[in-house]
N, C-alpha and C positions, 0 to 999 in steps of 0.2 A: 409744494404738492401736499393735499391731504389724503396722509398714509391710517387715519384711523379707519377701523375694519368695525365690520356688525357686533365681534365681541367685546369691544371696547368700549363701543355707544351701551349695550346691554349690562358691563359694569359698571359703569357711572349712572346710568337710570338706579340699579342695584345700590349703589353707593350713597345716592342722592332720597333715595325711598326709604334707606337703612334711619337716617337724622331727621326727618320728617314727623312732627305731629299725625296720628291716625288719619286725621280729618282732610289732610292735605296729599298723603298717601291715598285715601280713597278717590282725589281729584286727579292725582295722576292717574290709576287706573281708569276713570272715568274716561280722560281725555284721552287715554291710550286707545280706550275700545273705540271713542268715537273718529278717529284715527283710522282704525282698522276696518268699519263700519263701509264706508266704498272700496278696498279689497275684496271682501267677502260677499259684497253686492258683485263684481266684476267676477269673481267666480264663480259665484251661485250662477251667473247668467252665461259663462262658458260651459260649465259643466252641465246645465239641466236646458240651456237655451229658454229663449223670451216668449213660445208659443205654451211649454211647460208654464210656465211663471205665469204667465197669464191665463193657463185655465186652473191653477192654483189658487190665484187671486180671486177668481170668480167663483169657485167652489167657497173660500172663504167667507166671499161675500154672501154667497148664497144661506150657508150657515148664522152666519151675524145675524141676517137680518129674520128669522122666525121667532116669532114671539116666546117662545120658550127661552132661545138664546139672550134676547132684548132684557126677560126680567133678571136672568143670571147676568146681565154686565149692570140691570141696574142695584141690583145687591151688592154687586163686590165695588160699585161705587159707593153706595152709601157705607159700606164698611171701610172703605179706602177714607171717606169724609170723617168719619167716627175717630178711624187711628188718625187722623191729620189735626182735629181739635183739640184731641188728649194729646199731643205733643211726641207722638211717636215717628213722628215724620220729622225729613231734613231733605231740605234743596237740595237739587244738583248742582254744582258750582264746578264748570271749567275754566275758570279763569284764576 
């Protein structure tokens, strides 16, 4: 029978994150969020329901798409490009 309980899993993740190089710690967290990622999708759609969500989404899209918005994503792209050639950027790696 397995008798280990949620605080147990929670000190060995703890344990296991304590001996880890930075870079490998940050993949844990990575793959934990993306873990957690349909939890919070299954909640957000309990709590706020999918007719909410979807005039959310369409408000959102509404926004995105005005020209004013268009040159502010194409800015903080080109500057996303800028920090990515000068080496300030690092993959996401879950694996």
């Amino acid at each position: 029978m397995n008798t280990v309980t949620h605080k147990d899993n929670e000190r060995t993740l703890i344990n296991i994150a304590r001996f880890l190089p930075s870079n490998r710690v940050e993949q844990l967290v990575d793959f934990a969020c993306f873990l957690e990622a349909p939890i919070l999708s299954e909640n957000l759609i309990k709590e706020e329901g999918i007719l909410e969500i979807d005039a959310d989404n369409e408000h959102w899209d509404t926004l995105i798409a005005t020209v004013k918005a268009q040159a502010l994503l194409e800015k903080m792209a080109g500057e996303a490009l800028v920090e990515h050639r000068a080496g300030k950027t690092r993959p996401m790696a879950l694996s």
